[in-house]
C-alpha positions as CSV (number, residue, x, y, z in Angstrom):
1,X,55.4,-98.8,114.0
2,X,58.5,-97.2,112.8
3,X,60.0,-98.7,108.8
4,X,63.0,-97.9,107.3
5,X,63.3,-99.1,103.6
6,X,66.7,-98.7,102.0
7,X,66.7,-98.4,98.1
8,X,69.4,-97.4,95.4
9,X,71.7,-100.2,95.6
10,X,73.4,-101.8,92.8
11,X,76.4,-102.3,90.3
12,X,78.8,-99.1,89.9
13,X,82.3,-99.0,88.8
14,X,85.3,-97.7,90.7
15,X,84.8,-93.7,90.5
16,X,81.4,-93.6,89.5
17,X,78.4,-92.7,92.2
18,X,75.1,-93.6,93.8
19,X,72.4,-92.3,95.6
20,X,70.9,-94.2,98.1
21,X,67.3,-93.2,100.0
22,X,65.9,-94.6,103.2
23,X,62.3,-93.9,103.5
24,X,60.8,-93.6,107.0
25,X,57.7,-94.5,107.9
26,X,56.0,-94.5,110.9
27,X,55.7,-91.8,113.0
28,X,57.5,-87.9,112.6
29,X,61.5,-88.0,113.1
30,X,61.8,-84.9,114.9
31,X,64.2,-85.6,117.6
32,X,65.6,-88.7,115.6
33,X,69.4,-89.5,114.3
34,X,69.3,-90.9,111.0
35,X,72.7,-92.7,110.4
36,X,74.2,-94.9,107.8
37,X,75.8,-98.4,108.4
38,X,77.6,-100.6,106.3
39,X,78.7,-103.9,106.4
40,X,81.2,-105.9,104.2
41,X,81.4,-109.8,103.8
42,X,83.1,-111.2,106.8
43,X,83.5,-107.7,108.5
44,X,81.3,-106.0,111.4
45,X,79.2,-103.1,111.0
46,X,81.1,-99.9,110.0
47,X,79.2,-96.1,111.2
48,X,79.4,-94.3,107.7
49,X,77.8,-90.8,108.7
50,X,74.5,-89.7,110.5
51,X,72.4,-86.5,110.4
52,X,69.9,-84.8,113.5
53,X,66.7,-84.6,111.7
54,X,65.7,-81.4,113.5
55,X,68.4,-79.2,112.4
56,X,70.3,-81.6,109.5
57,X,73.6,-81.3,111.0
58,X,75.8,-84.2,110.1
59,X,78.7,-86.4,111.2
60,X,81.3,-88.7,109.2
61,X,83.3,-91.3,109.7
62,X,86.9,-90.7,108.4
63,X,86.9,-93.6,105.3
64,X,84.3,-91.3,103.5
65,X,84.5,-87.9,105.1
66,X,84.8,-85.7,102.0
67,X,82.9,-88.2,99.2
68,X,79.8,-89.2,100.8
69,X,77.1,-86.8,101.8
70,X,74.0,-87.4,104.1
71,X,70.5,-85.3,103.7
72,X,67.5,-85.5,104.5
73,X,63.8,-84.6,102.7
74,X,61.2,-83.6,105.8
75,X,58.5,-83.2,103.2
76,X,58.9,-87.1,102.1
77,X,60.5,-88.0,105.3
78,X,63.5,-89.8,103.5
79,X,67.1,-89.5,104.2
80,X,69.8,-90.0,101.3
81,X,73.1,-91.2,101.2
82,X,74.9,-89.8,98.2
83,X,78.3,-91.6,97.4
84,X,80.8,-90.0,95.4
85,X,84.2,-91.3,93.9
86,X,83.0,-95.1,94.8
87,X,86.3,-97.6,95.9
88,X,85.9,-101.4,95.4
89,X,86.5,-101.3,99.2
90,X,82.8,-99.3,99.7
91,X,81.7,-102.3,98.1
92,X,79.3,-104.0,101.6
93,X,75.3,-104.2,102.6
94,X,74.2,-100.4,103.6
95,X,71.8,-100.3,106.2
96,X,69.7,-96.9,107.8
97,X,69.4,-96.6,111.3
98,X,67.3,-94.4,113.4
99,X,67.8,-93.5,117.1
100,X,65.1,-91.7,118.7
101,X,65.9,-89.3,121.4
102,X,69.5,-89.0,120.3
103,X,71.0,-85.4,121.1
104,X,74.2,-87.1,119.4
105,X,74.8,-88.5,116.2
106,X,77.3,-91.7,117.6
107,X,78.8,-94.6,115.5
108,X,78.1,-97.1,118.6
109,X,75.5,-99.5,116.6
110,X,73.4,-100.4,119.9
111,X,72.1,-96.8,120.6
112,X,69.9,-97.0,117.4
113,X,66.4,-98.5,117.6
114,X,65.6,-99.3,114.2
115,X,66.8,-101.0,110.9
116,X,65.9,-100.8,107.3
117,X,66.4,-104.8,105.8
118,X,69.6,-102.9,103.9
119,X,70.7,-102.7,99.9
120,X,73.8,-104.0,98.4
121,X,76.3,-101.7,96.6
122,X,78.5,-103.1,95.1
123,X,81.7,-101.6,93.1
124,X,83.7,-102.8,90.6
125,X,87.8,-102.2,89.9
C-alpha cells in the first residue's frame, strides 16, 4: 500500500525558506510523478511543480517557477520541496501527490493516485 507523509511545515517569515520532504512508502516509484499541491483557505488545489522519478526531470507552475525547487532522494525514496524567498501568499496546506504510470508531469489534480494527509506552511508579512 502506497504512503505519502509530508513533513517540514511550519512558521517562516516573508523571505525566509523551507524545506519540505514527502516520504514514500510502499512499493518502488520507478515510473511515478511526484508532484506538489497546495491549497489556501477558501481556495482549490493549486499544481506547484512535479518531478519523473526515473530521470528527475521537473515541471513548475508559473507562481513559483524560479524560487521553489523539487528533488528527489532514490536511496530514501523521499521527494523535497525546497521553497525559497517565501510570500505571505505561499502561505496554504501542501500536499504530495504520486501518479503511477504517468509519462507526464500534469497539474490536472485527478490523474494522481495518491495523497500524503499534507503540512501547513504558513508565512508571515
Amino acid at each position: 500500500q502506497v504512503q505519502l507523509v509530508e513533513s517540514g511545515g511550519g512558521l517562516v517569515q516573508a523571505g525566509g525558506s523551507l524545506r519540505l520532504s514527502c516520504a514514500a512508502s510502499g512499493r518502488t516509484f520507478t515510473g511515478y510523478v511526484m508532484a506538489w499541491f497546495r491549497q489556501a483557505a477558501g481556495k482549490e488545489r493549486e499544481f506547484i511543480g512535479g518531478i519523473r522519478w526515473s530521470g528527475g526531470s521537473t515541471y513548475y507552475a508559473d507562481s513559483v517557477k524560479g524560487r521553489f525547487i523539487i528533488s528527489r532522494d532514490n536511496a530514501k525514496n523521499t521527494v523535497y520541496l525546497q521553497m525559497n524567498s517565501l510570500k505571505p501568499e505561499d502561505t496554504a496546506v501542501y500536499y504530495c501527490a504520486a501518479a503511477a504510470g504517468a509519462v507526464i508531469i500534469t497539474p490536472r489534480a485527478t490523474r494522481y493516485d495518491y495523497w500524503g494527509p499534507g503540512t501547513q506552511v504558513t508565512v508571515s508579512s
